[in-house]
C-alpha positions in Angstrom: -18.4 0.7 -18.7 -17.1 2.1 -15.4 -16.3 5.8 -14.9 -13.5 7.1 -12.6 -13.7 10.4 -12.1 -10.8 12.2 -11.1 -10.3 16.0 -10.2 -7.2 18.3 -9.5 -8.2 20.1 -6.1 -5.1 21.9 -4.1 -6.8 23.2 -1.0 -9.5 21.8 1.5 -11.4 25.1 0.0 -15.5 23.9 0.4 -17.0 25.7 -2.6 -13.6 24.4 -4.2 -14.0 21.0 -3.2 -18.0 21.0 -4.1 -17.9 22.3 -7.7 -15.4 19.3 -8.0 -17.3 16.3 -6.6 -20.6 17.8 -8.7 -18.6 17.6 -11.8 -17.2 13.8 -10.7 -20.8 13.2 -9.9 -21.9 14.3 -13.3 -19.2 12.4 -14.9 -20.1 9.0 -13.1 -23.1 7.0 -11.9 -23.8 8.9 -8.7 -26.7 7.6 -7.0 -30.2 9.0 -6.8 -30.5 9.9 -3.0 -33.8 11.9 -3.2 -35.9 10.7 -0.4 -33.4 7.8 0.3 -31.5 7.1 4.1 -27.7 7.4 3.4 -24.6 6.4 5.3 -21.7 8.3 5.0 -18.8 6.3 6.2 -15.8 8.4 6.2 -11.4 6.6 7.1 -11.6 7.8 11.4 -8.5 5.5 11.6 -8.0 7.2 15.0 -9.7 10.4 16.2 -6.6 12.1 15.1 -6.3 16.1 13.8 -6.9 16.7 10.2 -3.6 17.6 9.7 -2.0 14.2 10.5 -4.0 13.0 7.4 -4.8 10.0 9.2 -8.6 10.8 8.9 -11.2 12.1 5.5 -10.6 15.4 5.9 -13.9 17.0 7.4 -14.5 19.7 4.9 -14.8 16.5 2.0 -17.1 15.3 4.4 -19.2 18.6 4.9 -19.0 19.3 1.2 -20.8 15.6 0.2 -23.3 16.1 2.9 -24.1 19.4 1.3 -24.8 17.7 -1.7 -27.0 15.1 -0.9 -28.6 17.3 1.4 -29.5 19.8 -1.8 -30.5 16.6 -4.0 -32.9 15.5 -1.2 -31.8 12.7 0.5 -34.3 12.2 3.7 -31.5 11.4 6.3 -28.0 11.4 6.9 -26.1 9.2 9.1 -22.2 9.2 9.0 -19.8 6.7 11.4 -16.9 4.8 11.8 -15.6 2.3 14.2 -11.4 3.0 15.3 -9.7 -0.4 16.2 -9.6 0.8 19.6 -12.7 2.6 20.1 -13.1 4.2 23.5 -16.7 4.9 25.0 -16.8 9.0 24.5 -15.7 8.5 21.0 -17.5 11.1 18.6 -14.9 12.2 16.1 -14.6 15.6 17.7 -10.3 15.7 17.4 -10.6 14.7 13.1 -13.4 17.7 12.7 -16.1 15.5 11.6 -18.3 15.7 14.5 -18.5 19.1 14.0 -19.7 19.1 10.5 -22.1 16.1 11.4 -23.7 18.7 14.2 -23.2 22.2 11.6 -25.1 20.4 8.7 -27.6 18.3 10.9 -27.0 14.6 9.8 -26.4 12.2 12.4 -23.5 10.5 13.9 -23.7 6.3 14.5 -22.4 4.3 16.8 -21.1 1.5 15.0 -20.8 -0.2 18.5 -24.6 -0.4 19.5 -27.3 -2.5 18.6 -25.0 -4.2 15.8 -25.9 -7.5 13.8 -24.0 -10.4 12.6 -22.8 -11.4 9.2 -21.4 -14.6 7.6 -18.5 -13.4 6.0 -15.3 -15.6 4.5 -14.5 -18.7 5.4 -18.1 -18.9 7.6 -16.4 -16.2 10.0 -19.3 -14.3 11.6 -18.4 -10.9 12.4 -20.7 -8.1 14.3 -20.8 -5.3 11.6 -22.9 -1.6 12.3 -26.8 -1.9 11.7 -26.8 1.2 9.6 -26.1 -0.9 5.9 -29.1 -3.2 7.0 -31.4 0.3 7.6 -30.1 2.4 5.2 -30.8 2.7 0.7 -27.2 4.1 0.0 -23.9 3.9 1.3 -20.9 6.4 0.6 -17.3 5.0 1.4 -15.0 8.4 1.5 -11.6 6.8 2.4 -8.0 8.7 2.5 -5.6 8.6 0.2 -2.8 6.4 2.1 -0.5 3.7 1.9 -0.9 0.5 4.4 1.6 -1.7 6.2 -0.4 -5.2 5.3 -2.5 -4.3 2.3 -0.1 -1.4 0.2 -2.5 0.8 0.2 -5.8 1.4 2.1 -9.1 3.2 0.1 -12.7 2.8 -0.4 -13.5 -1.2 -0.3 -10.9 -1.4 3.3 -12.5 1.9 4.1 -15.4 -0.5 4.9 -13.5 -2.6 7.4 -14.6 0.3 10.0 -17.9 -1.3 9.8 -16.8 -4.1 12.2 -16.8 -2.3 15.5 -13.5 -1.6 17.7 -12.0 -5.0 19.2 -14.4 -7.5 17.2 -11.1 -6.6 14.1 -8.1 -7.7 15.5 -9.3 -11.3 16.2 -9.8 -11.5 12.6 -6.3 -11.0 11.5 -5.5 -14.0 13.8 -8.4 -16.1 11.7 -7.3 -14.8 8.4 -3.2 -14.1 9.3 -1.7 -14.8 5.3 -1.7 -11.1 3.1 -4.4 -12.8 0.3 -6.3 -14.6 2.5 -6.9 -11.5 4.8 -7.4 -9.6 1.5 -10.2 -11.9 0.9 -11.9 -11.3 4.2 -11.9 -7.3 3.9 -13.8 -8.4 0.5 -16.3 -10.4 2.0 -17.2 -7.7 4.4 -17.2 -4.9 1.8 -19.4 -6.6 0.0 -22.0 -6.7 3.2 -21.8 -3.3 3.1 -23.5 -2.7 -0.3 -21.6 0.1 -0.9 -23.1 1.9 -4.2 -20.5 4.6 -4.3 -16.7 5.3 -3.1 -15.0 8.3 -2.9 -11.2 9.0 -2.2 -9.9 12.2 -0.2 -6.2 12.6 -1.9 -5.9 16.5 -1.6 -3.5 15.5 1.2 -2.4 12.0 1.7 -0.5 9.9 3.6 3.0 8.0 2.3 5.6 6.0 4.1 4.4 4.2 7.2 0.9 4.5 6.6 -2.0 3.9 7.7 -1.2 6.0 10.5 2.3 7.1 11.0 3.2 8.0 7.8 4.1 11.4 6.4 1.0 13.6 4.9 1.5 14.2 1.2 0.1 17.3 -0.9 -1.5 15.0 -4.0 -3.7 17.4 -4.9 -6.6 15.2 -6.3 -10.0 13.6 -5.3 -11.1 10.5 -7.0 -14.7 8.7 -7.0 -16.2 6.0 -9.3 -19.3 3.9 -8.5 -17.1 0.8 -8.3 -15.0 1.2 -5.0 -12.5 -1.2 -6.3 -11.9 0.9 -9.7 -11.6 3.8 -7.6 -9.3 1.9 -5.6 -7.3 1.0 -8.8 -6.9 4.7 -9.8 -5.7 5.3 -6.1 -3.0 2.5 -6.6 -1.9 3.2 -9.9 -0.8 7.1 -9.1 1.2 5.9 -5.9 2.6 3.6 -8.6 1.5 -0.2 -7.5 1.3 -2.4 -10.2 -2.0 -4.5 -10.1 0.1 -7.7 -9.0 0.5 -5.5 -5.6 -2.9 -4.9 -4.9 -4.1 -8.0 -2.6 -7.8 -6.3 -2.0 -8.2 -5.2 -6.0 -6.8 -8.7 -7.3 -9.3 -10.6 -4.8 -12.6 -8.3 -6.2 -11.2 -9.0 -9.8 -11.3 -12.5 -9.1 -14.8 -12.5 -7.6 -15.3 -10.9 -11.1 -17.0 -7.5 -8.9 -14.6 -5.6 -10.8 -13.4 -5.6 -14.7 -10.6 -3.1 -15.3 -10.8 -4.0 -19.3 -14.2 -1.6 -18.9 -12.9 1.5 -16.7 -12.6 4.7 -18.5 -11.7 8.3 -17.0 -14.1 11.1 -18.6 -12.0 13.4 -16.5 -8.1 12.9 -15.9 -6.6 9.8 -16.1 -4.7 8.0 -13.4 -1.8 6.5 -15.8 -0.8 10.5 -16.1 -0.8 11.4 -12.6 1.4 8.7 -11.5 3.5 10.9 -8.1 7.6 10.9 -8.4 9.5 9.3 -5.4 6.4 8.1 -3.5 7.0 6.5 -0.7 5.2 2.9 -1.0 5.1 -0.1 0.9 7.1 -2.8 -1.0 5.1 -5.6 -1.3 4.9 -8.5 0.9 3.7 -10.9 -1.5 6.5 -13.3 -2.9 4.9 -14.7 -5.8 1.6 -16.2 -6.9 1.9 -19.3 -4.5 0.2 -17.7 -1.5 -2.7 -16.2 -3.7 -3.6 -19.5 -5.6 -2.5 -22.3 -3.4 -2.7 -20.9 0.1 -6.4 -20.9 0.6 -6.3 -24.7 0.8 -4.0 -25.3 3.1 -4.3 -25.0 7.3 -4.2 -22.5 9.6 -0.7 -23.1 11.0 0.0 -23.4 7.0 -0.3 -19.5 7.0 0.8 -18.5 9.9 3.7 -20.2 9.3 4.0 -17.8 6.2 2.8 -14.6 7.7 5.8 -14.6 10.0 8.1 -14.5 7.0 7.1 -10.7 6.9 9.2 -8.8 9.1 8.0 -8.6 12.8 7.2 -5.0 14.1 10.0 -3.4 16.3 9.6 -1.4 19.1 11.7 2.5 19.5 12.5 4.0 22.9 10.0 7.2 22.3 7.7 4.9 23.6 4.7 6.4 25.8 3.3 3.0 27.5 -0.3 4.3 26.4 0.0 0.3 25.9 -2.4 0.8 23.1 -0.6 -1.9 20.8 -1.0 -4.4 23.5 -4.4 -4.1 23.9 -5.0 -4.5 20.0 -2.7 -7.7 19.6 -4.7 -10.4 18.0 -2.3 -13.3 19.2 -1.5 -11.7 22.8 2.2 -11.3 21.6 3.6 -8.3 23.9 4.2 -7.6 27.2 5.2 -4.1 28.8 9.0 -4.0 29.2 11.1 -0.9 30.9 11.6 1.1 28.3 8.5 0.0 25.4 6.9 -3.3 25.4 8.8 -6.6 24.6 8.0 -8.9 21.6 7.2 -12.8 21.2 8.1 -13.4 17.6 7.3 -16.8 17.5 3.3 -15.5 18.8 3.3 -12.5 16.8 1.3 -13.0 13.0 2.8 -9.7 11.2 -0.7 -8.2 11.0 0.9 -4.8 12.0 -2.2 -3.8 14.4 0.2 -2.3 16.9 1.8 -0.3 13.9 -1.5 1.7 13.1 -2.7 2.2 16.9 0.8 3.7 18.1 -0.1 7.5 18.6 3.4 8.3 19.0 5.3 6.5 15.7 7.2 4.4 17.8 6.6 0.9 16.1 8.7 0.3 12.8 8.0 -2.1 10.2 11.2 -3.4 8.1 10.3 -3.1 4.3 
């Protein structure tokens, strides 16, 4: 069987927020850390403030490291890799780099000295040399919704292991919603995650992953199976398991089996959140999950732009940040925002998630 812990917490109180994850822990199979190397790799979407809820919030971070710390875990390393990750990045803005220097683990730079992987469809990808040099890997994700994928938690959480540019191209490679779905998979499962946690005591709905609207939810969730955390995630924003791409691709690979998930603490099915604000899904029907794969490239491409293409509002700052992330080289700097080639442009929705200022709207 597989355990989902789940645990009403209202406030981003520490002591609050520890008793809770030692009771999840208690209630699931939490690794053994004594003596072991971990990696803690907390959702830095962006080096935003915590209160954005674009990031784990720092005190889940600082309450885990606690923890392990106390359990006797011999080193602590804890990174992520924004899709546009400048040269001073530290995680200073989110709060995290603070705890990482208060409790005296380690942050990584997910840029240096990485090493390549074969991932989906013989794609090789450089991903952060901590999962080679570590024993144990945490995912701590945020609870939020995601333009492409519906929602975004623990196995996409592991996307951040690709460092900074080397993820856009990959959206061009991989451009339909299930094939993409089964690329995040393939590099979650490089990461050997052996535990996932999910920061929901505020959330993110709407026009997640980064320009939605926070959401009190009130709840942290964790399992030892990132996907059936995942699941619980989905099922109280109220996806069915049809809209869940990422979840739908691991239950294929048979790395998850929701027949065997249980809830020793709360269940999700009763926590489900009135008028949340979801993505609608993207996916049509079934064709594009079973018969896609097998066709070309320009097959689903050709599909992908039957997704609405991004469009641009006049609070535009010209940080020019979605130009610089655009897989298929699709915008150009106009007078008032930057101008669209809709024929180039793949609906991948990078530009959406690296606007600082919300000024890029997806039609549902």
């Amino acid at each position: 069987m597989t355990d989902i812990a789940i645990e009403r917490v209202d406030s981003y109180d520490k002591e609050i927020i520890r008793n809770a994850l030692t009771r999840m822990f208690e209630n699931t199979s939490f690794p053994d850390v004594r003596g072991k190397k971990l990696l803690i790799k907390p959702n830095i979407l962006s080096d935003a403030p915590k209160e954005k809820a674009i990031t784990t919030n720092p005190v889940v971070v600082e309450a885990l490291i606690e923890i392990v710390k106390e359990r006797g875990a011999s080193s602590i390393l804890v990174g992520d890799s924004p899709g546009l990750q400048s040269p001073s990045f530290n995680a200073r803005t989110s709060g995290i780099k603070d705890v990482i220097d208060r409790t005296g683990a380690k942050f990584e730079d997910f840029t240096k000295n990485n090493r390549t992987h074969t991932v989906y469809k013989k794609i090789k990808v450089p991903m952060a040399k901590a999962i080679d040099d570590v024993d144990i890997v945490i995912s701590v994700a945020k609870f939020k919704t995601h333009q492409l994928m519906m929602q975004t938690g623990a196995v996409k959480n592991m996307f951040g292991l690709v460092p900074g540019l080397n993820k856009s191209p990959l959206h061009l490679k991989c451009p339909g919603i299930d094939e993409f779905a089964r690329l995040i998979v393939s590099i979650f499962k490089e990461s050997h995650t052996d535990y996932a946690i999910i920061d929901g005591i505020i959330g993110m709905e709407g026009a997640g992953p980064a320009n939605g609207e926070p959401r009190k939810v009130g709840l942290l969730i964790s399992s030892e199976d990132a996907f059936a955390a995942d699941y619980a995630e989905a099922v109280i924003m109220g996806y069915d398991k049809k809209d869940m791409p990422i979840f739908l691709e691991g239950e294929r690979e048979n790395l998850t089996n929701p027949d065997e998930y249980r809830y020793p603490l709360l269940k999700a099915e009763e926590l489900v959140l009135n008028n949340f604000k979801k993505i609608e899904s993207k996916r049509k029907s079934l064709f594009s999950a079973l018969i896609l794969p097998f066709f070309s490239r320009h097959f689903a491409i050709k599909r992908a732009k039957r997704r609405s293409a991004p469009e641009f509002k006049d609070n535009c700052v010209k940080c020019c940040r979605c130009i610089e992330i655009c897989p298929a080289k699709a915008l150009v700097m106009g007078e008032k925002h930057p101008n669209i080639n809709t024929n180039a442009c793949i609906r991948c929705y990078c530009c959406h998630e690296m606007c600082p200022v919300d000024a890029i709207k997806v039609l549902q």
